[in-house]
C-alpha positions as CSV (number, residue, x, y, z in Angstrom):
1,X,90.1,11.2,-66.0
2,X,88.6,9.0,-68.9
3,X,90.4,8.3,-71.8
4,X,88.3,10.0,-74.1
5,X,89.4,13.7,-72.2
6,X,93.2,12.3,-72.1
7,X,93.0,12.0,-75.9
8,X,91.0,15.2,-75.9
9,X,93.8,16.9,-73.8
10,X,96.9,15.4,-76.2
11,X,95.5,16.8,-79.1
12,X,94.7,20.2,-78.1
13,X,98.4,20.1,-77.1
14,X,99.6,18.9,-80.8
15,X,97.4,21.3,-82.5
16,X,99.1,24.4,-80.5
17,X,102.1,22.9,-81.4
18,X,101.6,22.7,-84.7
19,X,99.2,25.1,-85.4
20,X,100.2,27.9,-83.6
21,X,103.9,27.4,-82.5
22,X,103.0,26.9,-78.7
23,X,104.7,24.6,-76.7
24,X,101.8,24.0,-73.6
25,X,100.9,20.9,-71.6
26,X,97.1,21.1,-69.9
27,X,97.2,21.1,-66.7
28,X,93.4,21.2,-65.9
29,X,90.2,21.9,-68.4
30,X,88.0,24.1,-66.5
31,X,85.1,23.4,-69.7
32,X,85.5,21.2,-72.5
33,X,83.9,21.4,-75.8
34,X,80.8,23.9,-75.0
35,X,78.9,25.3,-77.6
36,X,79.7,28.7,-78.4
37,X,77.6,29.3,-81.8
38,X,76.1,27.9,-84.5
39,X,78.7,25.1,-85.2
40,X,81.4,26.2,-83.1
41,X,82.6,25.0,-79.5
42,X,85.7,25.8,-77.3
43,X,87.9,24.4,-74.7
44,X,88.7,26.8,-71.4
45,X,92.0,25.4,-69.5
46,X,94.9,26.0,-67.4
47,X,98.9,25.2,-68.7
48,X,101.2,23.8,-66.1
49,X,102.4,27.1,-65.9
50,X,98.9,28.4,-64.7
51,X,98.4,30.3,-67.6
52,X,94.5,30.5,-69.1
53,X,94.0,29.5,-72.8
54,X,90.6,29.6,-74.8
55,X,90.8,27.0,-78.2
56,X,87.8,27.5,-80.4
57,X,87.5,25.3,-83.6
58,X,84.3,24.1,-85.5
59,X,83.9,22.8,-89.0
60,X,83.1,26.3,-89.9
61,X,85.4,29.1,-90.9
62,X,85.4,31.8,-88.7
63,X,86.9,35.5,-88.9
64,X,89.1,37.5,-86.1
65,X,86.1,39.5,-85.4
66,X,83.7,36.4,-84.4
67,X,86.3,35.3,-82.4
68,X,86.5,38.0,-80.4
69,X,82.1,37.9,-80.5
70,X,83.0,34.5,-78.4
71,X,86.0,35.3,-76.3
72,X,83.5,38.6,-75.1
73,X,80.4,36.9,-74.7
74,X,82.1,33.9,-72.8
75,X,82.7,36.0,-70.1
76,X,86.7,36.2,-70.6
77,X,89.4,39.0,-71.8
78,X,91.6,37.7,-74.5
79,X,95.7,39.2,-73.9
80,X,96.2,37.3,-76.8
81,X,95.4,35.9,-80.6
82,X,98.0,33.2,-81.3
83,X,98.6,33.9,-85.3
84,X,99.1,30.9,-87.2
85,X,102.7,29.3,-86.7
86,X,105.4,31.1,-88.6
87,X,103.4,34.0,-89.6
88,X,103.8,36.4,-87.0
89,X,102.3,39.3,-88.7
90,X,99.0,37.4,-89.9
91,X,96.7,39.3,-89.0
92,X,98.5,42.4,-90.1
93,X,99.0,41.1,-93.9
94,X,95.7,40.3,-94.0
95,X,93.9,43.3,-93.1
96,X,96.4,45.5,-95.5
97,X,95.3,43.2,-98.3
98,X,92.1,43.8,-97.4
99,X,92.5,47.3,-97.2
100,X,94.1,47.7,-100.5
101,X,90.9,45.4,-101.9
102,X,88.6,48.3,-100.6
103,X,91.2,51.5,-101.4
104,X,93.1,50.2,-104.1
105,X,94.5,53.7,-105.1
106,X,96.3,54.3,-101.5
107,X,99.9,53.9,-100.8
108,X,101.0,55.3,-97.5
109,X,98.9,52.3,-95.3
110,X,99.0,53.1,-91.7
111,X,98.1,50.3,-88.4
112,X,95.5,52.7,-87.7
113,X,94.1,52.2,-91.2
114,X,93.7,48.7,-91.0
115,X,92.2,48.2,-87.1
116,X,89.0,47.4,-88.7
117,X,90.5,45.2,-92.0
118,X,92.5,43.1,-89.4
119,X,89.3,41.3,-88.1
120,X,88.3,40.0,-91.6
121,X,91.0,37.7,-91.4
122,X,90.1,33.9,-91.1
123,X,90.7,32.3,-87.8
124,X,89.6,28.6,-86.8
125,X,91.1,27.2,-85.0
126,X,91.4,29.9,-82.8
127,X,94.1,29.7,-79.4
128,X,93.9,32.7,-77.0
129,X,95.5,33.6,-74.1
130,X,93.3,34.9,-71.4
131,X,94.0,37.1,-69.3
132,X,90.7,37.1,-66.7
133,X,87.6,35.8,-66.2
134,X,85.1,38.4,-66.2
135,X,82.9,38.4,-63.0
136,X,84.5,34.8,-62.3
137,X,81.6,32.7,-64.6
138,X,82.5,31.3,-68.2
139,X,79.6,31.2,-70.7
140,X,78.5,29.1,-73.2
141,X,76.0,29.2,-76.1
142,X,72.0,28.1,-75.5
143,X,69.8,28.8,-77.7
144,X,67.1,28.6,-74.6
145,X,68.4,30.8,-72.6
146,X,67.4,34.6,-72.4
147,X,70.4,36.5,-74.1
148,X,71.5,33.2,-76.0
149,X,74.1,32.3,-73.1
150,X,74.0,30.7,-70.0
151,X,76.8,30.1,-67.4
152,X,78.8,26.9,-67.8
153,X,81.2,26.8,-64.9
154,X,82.1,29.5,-62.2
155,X,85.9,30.2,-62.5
156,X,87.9,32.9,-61.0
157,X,91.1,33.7,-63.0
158,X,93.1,37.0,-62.8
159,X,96.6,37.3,-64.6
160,X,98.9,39.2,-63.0
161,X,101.2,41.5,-65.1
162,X,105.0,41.2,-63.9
163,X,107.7,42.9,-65.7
């Protein structure tokens, strides 16, 4: 491993940390950095504990909802969207203030009200657990390609539920 990936590694580590609560150490980086969008790119790779993560980040600000464009079209089932540290119910807050921007006169606010509100929220950087690789390839952006994506690594990753 160069030193470039090593650095690459340590700060996807720090930013879960700090970003998102996380305590992780990568294990192994199955992609790293591929495009997926305009000005976006994300890193696929295994925790010492085996577990999948997807980081996307870019210098643009993306919503809930293009995030999970990304997670689909990369070929990979998110379990789930790490809020932002110490805000456990981002996602939630966000989408009844949305909701109340749209239906200002409503009071009783339901979770089934807000399904759609909860993807406006912003998101980048973005950490996901994953919990399988659909059809065992990951995908990544090209423009080229027919469809817009084209396989980036073959990868066979299952998560196995255990109570």
């Amino acid at each position: 491993m160069d030193n470039q990936a090593l650095l690459d590694d340590l700060s996807l580590e720090k930013s879960a940390k700090e970003r998102f609560g996380v305590a992780l150490d990568v294990d192994s980086v199955i992609v790293r950095r591929v495009d997926v969008g305009q000005s976006a790119y994300a890193t696929l790779f295994l925790s010492s504990k085996k577990q999948l993560y997807c980081y996307i980040d870019g210098p643009t600000k993306l919503l809930l909802s293009d995030i999970k464009k990304i997670v689909a079209r990369m070929g990979l089932k998110a379990e789930l969207f790490f809020p932002p540290r110490g805000h456990h119910t981002y996602f939630d807050d966000i989408g009844r203030a949305k909701f109340r921007e749209v239906f200002p006169g409503r009071r009783d606010v339901h979770d089934d009200d807000i399904v759609f509100y909860r993807t406006l929220a912003p998101y980048s950087p973005a950490l996901i657990l994953v919990s399988e690789v659909k059809g065992g390839v990951v995908y990544q952006a090209d423009h080229d390609a027919r469809g817009g994506w084209r396989p980036a690594a073959k990868f066979t990753y299952r998560r196995i539920k255990t109570s």
